[in-house]
C-alpha positions as CSV (number, residue, x, y, z in Angstrom):
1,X,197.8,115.9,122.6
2,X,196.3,116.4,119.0
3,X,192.9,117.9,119.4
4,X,190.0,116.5,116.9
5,X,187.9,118.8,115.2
6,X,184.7,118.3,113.1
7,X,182.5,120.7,111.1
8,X,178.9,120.4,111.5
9,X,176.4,122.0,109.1
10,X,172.8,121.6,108.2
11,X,171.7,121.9,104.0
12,X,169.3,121.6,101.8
13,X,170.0,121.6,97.7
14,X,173.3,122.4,97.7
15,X,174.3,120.4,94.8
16,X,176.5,123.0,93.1
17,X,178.8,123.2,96.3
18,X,178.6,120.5,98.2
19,X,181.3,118.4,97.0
20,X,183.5,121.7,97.5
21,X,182.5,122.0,101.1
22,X,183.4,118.3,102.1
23,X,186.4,118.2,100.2
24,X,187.8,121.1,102.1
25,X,186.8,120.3,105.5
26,X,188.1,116.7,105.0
27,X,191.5,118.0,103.9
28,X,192.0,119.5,107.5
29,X,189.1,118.4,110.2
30,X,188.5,115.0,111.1
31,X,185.0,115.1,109.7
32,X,181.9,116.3,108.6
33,X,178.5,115.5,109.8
34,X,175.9,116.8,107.2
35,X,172.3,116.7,108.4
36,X,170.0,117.2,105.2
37,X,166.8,119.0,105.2
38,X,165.5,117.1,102.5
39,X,167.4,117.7,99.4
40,X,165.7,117.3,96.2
41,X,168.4,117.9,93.7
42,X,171.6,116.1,93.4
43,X,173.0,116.7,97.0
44,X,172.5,113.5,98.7
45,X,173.9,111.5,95.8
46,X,176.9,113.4,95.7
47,X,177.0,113.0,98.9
48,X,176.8,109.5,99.3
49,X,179.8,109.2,96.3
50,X,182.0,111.3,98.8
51,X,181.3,108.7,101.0
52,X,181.9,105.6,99.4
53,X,185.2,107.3,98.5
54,X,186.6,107.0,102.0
55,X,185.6,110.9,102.9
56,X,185.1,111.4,106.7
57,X,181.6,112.3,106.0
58,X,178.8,111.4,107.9
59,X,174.9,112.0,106.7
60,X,171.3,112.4,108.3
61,X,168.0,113.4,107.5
62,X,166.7,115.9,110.1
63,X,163.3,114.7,109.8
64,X,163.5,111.0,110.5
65,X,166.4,110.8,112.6
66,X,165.0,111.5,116.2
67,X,168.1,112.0,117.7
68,X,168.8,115.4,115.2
69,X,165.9,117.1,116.6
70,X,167.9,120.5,116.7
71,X,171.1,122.0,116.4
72,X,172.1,120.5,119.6
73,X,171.7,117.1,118.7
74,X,173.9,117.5,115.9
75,X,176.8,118.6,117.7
76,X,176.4,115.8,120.1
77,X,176.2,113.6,117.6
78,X,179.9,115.0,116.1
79,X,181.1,114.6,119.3
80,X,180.4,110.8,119.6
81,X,181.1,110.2,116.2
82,X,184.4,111.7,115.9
83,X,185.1,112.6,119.3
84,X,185.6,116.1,118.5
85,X,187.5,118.5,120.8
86,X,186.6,121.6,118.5
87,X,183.0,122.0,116.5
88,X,182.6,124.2,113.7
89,X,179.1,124.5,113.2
90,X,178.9,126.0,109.4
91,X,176.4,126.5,106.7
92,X,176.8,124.7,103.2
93,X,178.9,128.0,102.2
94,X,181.1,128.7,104.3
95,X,184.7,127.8,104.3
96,X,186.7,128.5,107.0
97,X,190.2,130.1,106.3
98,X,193.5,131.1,107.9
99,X,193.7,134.9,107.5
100,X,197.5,134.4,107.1
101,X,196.4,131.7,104.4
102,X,198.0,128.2,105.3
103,X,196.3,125.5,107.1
104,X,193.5,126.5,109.3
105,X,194.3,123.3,111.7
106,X,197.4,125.1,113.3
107,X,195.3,127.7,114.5
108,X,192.2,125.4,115.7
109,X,194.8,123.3,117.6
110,X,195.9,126.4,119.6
111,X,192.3,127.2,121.3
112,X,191.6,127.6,124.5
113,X,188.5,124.8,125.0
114,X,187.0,127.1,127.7
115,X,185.8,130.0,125.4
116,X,184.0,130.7,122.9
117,X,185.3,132.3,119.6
118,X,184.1,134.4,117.4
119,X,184.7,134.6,113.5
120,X,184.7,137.2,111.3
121,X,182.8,136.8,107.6
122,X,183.7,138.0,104.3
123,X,180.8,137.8,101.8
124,X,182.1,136.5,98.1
125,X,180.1,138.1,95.0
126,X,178.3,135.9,92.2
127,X,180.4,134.6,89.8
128,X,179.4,134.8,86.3
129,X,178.7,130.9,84.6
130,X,180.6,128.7,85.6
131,X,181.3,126.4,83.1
132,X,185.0,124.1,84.4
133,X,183.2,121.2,86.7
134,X,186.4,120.2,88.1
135,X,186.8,123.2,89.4
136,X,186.7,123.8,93.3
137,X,184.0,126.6,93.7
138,X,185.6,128.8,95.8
139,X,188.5,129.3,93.1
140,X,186.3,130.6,91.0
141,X,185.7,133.8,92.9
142,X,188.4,136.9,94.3
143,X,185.8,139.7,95.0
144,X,184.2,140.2,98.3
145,X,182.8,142.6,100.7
146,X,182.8,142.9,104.2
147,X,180.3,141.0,106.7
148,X,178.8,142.2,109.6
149,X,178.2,139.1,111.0
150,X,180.2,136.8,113.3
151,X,180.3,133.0,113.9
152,X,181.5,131.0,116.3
153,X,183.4,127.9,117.3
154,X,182.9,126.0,119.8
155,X,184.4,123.2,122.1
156,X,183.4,119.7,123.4
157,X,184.0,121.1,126.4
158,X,181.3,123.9,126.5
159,X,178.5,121.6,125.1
160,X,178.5,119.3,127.8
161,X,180.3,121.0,130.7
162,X,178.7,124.2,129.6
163,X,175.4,122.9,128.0
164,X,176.0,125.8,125.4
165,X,173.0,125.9,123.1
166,X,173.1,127.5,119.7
167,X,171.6,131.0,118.9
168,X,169.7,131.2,115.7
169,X,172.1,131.4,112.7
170,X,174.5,130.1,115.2
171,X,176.6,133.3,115.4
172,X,177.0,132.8,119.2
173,X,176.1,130.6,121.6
174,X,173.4,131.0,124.7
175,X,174.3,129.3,128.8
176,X,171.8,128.9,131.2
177,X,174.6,130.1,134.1
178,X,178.0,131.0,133.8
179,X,179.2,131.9,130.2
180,X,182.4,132.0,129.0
181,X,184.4,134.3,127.8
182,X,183.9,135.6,124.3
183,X,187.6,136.2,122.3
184,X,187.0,137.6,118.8
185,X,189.3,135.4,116.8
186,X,191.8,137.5,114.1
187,X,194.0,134.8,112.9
188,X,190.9,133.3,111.1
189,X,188.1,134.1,108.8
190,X,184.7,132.2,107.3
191,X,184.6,132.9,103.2
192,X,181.0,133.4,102.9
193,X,179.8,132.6,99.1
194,X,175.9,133.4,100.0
195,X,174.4,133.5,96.3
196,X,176.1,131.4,93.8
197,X,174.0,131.3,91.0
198,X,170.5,133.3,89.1
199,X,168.6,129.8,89.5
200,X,170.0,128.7,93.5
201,X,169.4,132.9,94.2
202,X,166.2,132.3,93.2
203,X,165.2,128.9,95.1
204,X,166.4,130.5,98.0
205,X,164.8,133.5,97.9
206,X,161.2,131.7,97.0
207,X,161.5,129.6,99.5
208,X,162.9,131.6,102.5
209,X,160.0,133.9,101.1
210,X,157.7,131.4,101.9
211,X,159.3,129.6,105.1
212,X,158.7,132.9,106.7
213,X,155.3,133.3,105.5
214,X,154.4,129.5,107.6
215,X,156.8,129.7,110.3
216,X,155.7,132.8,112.1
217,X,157.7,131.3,115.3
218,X,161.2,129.5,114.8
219,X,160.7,127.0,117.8
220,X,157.7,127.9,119.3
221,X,159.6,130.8,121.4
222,X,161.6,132.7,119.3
223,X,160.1,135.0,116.8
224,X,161.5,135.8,113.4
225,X,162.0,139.2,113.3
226,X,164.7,138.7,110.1
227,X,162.4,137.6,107.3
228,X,162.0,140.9,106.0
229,X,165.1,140.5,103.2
230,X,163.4,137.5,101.9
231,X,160.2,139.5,101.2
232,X,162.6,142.5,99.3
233,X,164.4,139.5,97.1
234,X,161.3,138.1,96.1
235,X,159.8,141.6,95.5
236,X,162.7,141.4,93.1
237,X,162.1,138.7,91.4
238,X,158.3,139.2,90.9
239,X,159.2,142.2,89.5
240,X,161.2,141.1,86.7
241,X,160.7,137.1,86.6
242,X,164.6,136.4,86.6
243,X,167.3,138.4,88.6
244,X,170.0,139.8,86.7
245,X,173.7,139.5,87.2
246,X,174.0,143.1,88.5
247,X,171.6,142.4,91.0
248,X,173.4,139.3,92.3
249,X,176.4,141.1,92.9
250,X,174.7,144.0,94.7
251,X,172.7,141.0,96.7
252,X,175.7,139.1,97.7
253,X,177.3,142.3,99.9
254,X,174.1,142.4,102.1
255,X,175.2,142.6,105.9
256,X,172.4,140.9,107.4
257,X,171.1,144.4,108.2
258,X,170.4,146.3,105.4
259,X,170.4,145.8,101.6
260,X,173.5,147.6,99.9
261,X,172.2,150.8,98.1
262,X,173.5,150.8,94.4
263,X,177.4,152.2,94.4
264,X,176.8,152.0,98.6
265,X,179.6,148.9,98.8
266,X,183.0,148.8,98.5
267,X,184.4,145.4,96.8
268,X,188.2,144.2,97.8
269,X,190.4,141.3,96.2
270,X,191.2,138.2,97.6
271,X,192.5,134.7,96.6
272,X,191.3,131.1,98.2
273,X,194.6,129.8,99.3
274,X,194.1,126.2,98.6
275,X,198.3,125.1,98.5
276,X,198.0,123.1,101.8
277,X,195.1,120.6,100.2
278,X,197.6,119.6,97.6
279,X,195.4,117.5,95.1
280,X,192.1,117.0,97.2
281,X,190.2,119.4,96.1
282,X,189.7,118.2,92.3
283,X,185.7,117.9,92.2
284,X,184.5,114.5,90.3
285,X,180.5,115.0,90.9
286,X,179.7,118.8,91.0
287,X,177.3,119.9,87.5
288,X,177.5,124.0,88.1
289,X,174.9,123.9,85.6
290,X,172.5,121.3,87.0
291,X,170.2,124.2,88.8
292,X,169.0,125.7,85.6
293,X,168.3,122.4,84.0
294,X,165.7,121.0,86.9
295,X,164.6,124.5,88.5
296,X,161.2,124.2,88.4
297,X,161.3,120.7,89.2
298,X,163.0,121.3,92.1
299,X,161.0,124.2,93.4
300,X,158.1,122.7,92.9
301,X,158.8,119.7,94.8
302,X,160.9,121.7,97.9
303,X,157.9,123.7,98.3
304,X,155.4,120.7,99.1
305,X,158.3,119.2,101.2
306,X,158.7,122.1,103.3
307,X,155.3,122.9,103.5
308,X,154.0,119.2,104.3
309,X,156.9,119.1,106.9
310,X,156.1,122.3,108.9
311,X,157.4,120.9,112.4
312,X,154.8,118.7,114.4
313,X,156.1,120.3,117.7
314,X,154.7,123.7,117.3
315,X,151.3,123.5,119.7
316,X,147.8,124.5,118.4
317,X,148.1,127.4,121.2
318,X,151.0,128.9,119.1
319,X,148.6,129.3,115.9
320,X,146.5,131.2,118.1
321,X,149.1,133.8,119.3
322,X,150.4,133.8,116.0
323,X,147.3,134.8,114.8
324,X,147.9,138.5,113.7
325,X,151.0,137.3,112.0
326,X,149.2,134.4,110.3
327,X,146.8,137.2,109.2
328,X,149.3,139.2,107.7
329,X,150.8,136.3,105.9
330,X,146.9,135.6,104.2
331,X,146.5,139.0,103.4
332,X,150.1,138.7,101.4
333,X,149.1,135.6,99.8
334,X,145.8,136.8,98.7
335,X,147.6,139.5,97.0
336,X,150.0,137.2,95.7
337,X,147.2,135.1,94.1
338,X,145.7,137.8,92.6
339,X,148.9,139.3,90.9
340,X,149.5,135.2,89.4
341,X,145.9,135.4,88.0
342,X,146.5,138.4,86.3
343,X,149.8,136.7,84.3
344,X,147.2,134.6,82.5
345,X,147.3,137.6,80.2
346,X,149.6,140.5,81.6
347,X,153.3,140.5,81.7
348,X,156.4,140.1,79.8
349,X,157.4,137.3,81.9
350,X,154.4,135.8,82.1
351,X,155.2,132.1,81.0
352,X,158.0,132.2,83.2
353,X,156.2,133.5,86.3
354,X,153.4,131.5,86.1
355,X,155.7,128.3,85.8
356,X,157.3,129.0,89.1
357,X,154.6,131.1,91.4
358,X,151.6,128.8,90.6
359,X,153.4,125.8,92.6
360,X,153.7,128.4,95.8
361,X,149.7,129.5,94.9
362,X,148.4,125.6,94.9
363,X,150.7,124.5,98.2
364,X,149.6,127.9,99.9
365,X,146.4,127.5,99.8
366,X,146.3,123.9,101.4
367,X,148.3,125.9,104.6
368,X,146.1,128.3,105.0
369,X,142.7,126.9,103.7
370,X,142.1,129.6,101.0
């Protein structure tokens, strides 16, 4: 009996890739179910032109749809939607691929619905501009390093049966009794293209900077121990007010543990085998240079949507065991404010600086009462 499979993934301004992401999953799963965190560049009207399309795609907003409370609900959700034997949950980019290139779906088919599998990565560099909008993203890119990182599949079976909840980053899976066995999967790989561009490098970076800095518990249990490589890319771009393509490159081999030391990574060749989409993967909607035209826009509006959306769940009591971390996070942003007053007439950047930091000065202060 043919299995059904469905990839599930969570974004927020993903604009530039998007349409590359649902394009490929459609030409092999039986749909995607996109939840987005509220997107303010192009990425929900791309989306919605996949749609009307005939794409398999399938969109919610994680803050007004109740049922999408957490990563559960979404894969719940791509079960009753598509009825999906085998989930994929994946983030806006990552691509999964058969090592042995070929369709994926052969290999998907062949799982065993009782265990859980886990994915190697391989982390693609930056590319340099990208100027050819028809032009599926991850064609655009051979070089890559090696990720320490797994992720994992799961089954229908395991959610419910199971009641498998996903671990942060979803690179395993946690059981209240009884877990499964865990098979590292060979036979296929996730193509991990982490920083795409100076402008999306640096959104990211801003933001996760600041997520961290207002989030000092992920649900109310589990604390974020990871946020420290936000902190060091930011550092970064303070530093010199852009990022430079060298950088990027040296950025886009971090392991998730440590930040690669200059000459520290070794970079291997590898094509995107794309002969089993035929003609499907032709982008119509994709503007690789749309994140430089509306940067600031978009930074300044993401921040006061993400800060005026910090989760209503999270109990007054957790502020007050939080409270050495919130402390640190003041004593940060105190510093921070400082450093942006002195760009009013210090700086070789400046203009630039003070365009992008005095959004996260005005929105941090209304968090944290300064």
């Amino acid at each position: 009996m043919r299995k059904r499979i469905a990839a599930v993934v969570q974004i927020q301004n993903e604009a530039d890739i998007i349409e590359s992401l649902c394009r490929y999953y459609c030409s092999f799963c039986d749909g995607i179910l996109v939840t987005d965190n509220m997107s303010s560049d192009n990425t929900r009207n791309i989306l919605n032109s996949l749609i009307e399309e005939g794409l398999p795609v399938v969109v919610t907003n994680d803050y007004n749809t109740n049922i999408i409370h957490d990563y559960s609900g979404q894969y719940l959700w791509a079960i009753d939607v598509f009825n999906a034997d085998i989930l994929l949950p994946i983030d806006a980019d990552e691509f999964l691929v058969n090592v042995n290139g070929g369709n994926p779906r052969s290999v998907l088919e062949s799982l065993d619905e009782t265990v859980e599998y886990h994915i190697q990565c391989r982390n693609y560099t930056c590319p340099k501009e990208l100027k050819d909008n028809t032009l599926f993203y991850p064609s655009n890119i051979t070089k890559y390093s090696r990720f320490s990182n797994n992720k994992t599949i799961i089954s229908q079976c395991l959610i419910k049966e199971k009641d498998a909840k996903p671990a942060p980053g979803k690179h395993s899976f946690m059981y209240p009794e009884n877990p499964p066995d865990i098979v590292n999967m060979k036979k296929l790989c996730y193509n991990h293209y982490p920083i795409r561009n100076v402008y999306q490098f640096m959104l990211k970076a801003i933001l996760g900077r600041v997520h961290y800095l207002v989030h000092p518990y992920y649900d109310g249990s589990i604390h974020i121990a990871e946020g420290w490589h936000w902190k060091a890319f930011y550092d970064e771009i303070k530093k010199h007010g852009t990022i430079s393509h060298e950088m990027l490159e040296k950025y886009s081999a971090y392991t998730g543990i440590s930040l690669p030391e200059d000459g520290d990574y070794k970079l291997f060749e590898h094509s995107f085998d794309t002969s089993f989409c035929h003609d499907e993967l032709k982008l119509r909607y994709t503007n690789y240079g749309a994140g430089k035209e509306c940067f600031f826009q978009m930074l300044t509006t993401q921040l006061e949507r993400n800060l005026l959306h910090i989760p209503s769940w999270r109990p007054a009591i957790e502020r007050i065991e939080a409270g050495e971390q919130l402390g640190q996070a003041n004593a940060t942003i105190h510093n921070l404010n400082a450093y942006i007053d002195s760009l009013h007439t210090n700086g070789p950047h400046a203009s630039f600086l003070r365009f992008f930091l005095y959004p996260m000065k005005r929105f941090l202060k209304k968090i944290f009462n300064m």
